[in-house]
VONUTI-26211 format. One record per residue (C-alpha): x, y, z. Coordinates in steps of 0.05 Angstrom, whole numbers, padded with zeros to 5 digits, always signed. Example, Ala and Ser with C-alpha at 12.3 -4.5 7.8 and 13.67 -1.06 7.14 Angstrom:
+00246-00090+00156+00273-00021+00143
//
This chain:
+00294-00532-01192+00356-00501-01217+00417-00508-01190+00476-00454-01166+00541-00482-01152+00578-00423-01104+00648-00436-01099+00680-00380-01055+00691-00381-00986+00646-00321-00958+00578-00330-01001+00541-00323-00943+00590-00324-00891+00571-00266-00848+00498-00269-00875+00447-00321-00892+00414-00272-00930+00444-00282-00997+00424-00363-00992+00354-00346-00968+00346-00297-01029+00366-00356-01073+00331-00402-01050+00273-00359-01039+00272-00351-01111+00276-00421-01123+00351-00441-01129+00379-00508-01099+00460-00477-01077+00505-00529-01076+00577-00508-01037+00642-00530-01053+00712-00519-01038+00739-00528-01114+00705-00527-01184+00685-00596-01206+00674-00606-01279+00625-00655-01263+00591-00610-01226+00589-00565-01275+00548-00607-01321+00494-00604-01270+00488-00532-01248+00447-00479-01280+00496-00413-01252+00561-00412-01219+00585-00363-01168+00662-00359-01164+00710-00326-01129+00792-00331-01151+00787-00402-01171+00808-00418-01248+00747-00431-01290+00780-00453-01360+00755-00458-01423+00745-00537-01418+00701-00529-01360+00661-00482-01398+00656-00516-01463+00635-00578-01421+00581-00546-01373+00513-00533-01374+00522-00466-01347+00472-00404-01366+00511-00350-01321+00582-00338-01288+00575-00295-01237+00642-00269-01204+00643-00259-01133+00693-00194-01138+00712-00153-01209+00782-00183-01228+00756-00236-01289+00833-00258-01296+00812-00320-01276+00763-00340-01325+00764-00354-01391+00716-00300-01427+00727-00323-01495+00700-00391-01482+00637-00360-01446+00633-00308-01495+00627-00373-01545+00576-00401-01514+00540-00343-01504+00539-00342-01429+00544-00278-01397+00593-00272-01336+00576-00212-01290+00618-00177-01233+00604-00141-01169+00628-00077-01192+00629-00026-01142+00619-00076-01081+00693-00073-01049+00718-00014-01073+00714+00029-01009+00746-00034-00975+00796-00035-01021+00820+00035-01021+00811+00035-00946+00857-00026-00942+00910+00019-00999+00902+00075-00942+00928+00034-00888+00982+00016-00929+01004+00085-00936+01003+00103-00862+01036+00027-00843+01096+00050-00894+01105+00115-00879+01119+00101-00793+01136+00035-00808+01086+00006-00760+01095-00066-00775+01177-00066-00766+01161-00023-00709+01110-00077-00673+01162-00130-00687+01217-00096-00662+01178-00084-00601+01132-00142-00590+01165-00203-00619+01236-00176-00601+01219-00138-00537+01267-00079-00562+01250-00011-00555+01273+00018-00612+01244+00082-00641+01236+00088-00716+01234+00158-00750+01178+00157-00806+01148+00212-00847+01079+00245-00851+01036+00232-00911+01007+00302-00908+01050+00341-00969+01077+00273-01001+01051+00253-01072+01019+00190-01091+01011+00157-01160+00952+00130-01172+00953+00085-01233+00882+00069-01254+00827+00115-01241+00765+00054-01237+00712+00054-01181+00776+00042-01136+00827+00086-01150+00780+00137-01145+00761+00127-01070+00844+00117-01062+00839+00193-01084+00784+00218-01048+00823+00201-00987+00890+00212-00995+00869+00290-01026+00834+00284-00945+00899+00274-00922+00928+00331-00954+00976+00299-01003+00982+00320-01078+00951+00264-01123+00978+00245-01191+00936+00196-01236+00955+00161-01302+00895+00120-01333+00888+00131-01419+00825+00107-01414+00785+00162-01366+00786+00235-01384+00826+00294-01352+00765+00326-01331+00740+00267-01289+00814+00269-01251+00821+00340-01235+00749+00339-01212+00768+00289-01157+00817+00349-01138+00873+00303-01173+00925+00322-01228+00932+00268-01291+00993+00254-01328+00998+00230-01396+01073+00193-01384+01071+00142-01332+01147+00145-01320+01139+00212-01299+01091+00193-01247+01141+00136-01223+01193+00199-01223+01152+00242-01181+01111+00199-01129+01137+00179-01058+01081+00135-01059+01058+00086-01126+00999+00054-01115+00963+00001-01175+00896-00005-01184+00882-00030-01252+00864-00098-01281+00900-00162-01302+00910-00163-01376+00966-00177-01420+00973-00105-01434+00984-00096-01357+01021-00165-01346+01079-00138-01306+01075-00071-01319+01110-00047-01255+01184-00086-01280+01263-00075-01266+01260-00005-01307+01197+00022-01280+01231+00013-01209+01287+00046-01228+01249+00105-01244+01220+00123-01168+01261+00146-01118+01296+00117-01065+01251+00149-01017+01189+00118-01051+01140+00063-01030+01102+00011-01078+01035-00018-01066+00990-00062-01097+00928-00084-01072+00894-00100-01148+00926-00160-01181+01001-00203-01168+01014-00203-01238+01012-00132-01253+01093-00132-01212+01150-00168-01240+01163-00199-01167+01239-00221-01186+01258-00147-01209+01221-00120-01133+01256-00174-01084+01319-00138-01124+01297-00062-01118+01279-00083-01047+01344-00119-01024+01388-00070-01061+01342-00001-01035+01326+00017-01105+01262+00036-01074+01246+00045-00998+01193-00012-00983+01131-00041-01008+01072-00065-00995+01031-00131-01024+00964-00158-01008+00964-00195-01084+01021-00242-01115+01030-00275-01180+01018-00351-01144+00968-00354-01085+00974-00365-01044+01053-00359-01037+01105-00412-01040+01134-00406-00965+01199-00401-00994+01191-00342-01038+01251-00293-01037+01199-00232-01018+01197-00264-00950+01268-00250-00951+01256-00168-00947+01240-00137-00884+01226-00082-00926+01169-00114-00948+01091-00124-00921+01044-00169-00936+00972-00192-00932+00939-00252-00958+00894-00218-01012+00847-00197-00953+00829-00122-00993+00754-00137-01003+00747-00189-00947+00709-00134-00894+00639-00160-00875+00601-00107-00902+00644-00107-00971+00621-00192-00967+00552-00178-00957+00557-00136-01019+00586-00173-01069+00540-00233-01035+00478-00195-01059+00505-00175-01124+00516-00235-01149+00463-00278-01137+00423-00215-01153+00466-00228-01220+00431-00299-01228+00364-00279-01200+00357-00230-01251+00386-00270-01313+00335-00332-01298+00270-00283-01294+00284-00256-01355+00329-00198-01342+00395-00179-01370+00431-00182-01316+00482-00112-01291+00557-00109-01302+00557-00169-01352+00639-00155-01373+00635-00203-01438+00587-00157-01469+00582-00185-01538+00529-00234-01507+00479-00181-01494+00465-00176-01563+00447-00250-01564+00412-00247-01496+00360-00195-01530+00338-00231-01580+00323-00291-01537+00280-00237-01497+00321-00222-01447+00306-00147-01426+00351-00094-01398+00340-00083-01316+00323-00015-01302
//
């Protein structure tokens, strides 16, 4: 019997329907908190979530499939699985509407300042009221235009405010057909937006590309949020925008370490919210990326390329073994 070794939290959480489809297929799952290299040399597939999956534990597995339980692959090493011709697959598409709901919220808890003004009132029993701003009329930048910045659009052109998008890699067409407007220059969408919101991956192209002189570009009136990746903000350069009010506020549901050291100088900014990377974690997003990706392994083991491989250089390899494309 082959073996699946799921190491993420909510595989089957909310559900027991993703485990009964593996094992109804004839999978043993094996759960754990943390990835084992020795467990690696025993299992056939691996489901992950955020945990690091290096190129060691790779090149010392026994692994046929990676499949990642979300779309970010920033923490896996796709060169070594590339090497060894294992494909690794994400649930594209499964947490997007989550996501950009999640991004939404942001927007509306920035603009009235709804956290400060619970904790003013709640925790400090002050009533207090705090002017904030409608989002109706306000622009937001989106940067990326993927599966979720384009539900971030969808709904913020609902709410009546003008859309700007920068992403080289999508065409014009596609933006301004979403009712948006694309730039070519991202400064001048930092320049222009009261509201900056990332959605693109982790790369060393994107590596904190949100640093001390992008800040300075957006106003003073403007808001930041990211809801994609940590590493995508130079934190040191925000905690000074913030504390300074180079920008207005932000908003974080991703950092460069998770989770957080305690004593992290963004905990110094009231200026600042945060969420502990909770932008897919909505039972019905779960249940999707659940399905998707031992759907991923299901397929791959009864002789099916499976969909969304990101490494695609293996596919190649895994047609000539026989493998066939899934309709």
């Amino acid at each position: 019997m082959r073996k699946v070794l799921i190491v993420t939290r909510t595989f089957g959480k909310y559900s027991q329907e993703p485990i009964d489809f593996l094992r109804k297929n004839g999978f043993e799952t094996i759960r754990a908190d943390t990835i084992d290299p020795d467990a690696l040399k025993d299992a056939d597939a691996l489901i992950v979530g955020t945990h690091p999956v290096t190129a060691e534990m790779i090149e010392n597995s026994n692994l046929k499939i990676i499949a990642k339980h979300g779309v970010g692959v920033d923490n896996i090493d796709l060169n070594a699985a590339t090497k060894k011709g294992i494909p690794v697959t994400i649930t594209a598409g499964a947490n997007s509407l989550s996501v950009a709901e999640l991004t939404i919220a942001f927007i509306f808890a920035l603009s009235r300042g709804l956290v400060w003004a619970h904790n003013r009132l709640f925790q400090e029993r002050k009533w207090e009221g705090i002017i904030g701003q409608e989002v109706s009329g306000k622009t937001l930048g989106v940067i990326g235009f993927g599966a979720i910045g384009r539900e971030v659009v969808k709904k913020a052109v609902c709410l009546g405010m003008n859309v700007l998008v920068y992403d080289p890699y999508v065409s014009k067409d596609s933006v301004r057909l979403s009712e948006a407007t694309p730039v070519d220059d991202l400064d001048h969408l930092l320049r222009e937006s009261d509201f900056v919101s990332l959605h693109v991956p982790l790369n060393e192209s994107t590596r904190n590309m949100i640093g001390e002189r992008e800040i300075s570009l957006m106003k003073k009136s403007a808001f930041l949020i990211n809801t994609s990746r940590g590493g995508l903000v130079d934190e040191k350069a925000l905690v000074k925008a913030l504390k300074e009010g180079k920008i207005a506020g932000a908003a974080l549901d991703v950092f460069s370490e998770e989770p957080p050291d305690p004593g992290s100088p963004l905990f110094e900014c009231p200026n600042l919210i945060t969420t502990a990377h909770i932008g897919a974690h909505t039972k019905e997003a779960i249940y999707r990326m659940n399905m998707m990706a031992a759907q991923a392994v299901v397929d791959f083991f009864s002789g099916k390329i499976p969909k969304h491989v990101v490494n695609e250089e293996v596919i190649d390899l895994l047609k000539r073994k026989g493998l066939q494309e899934t309709s």
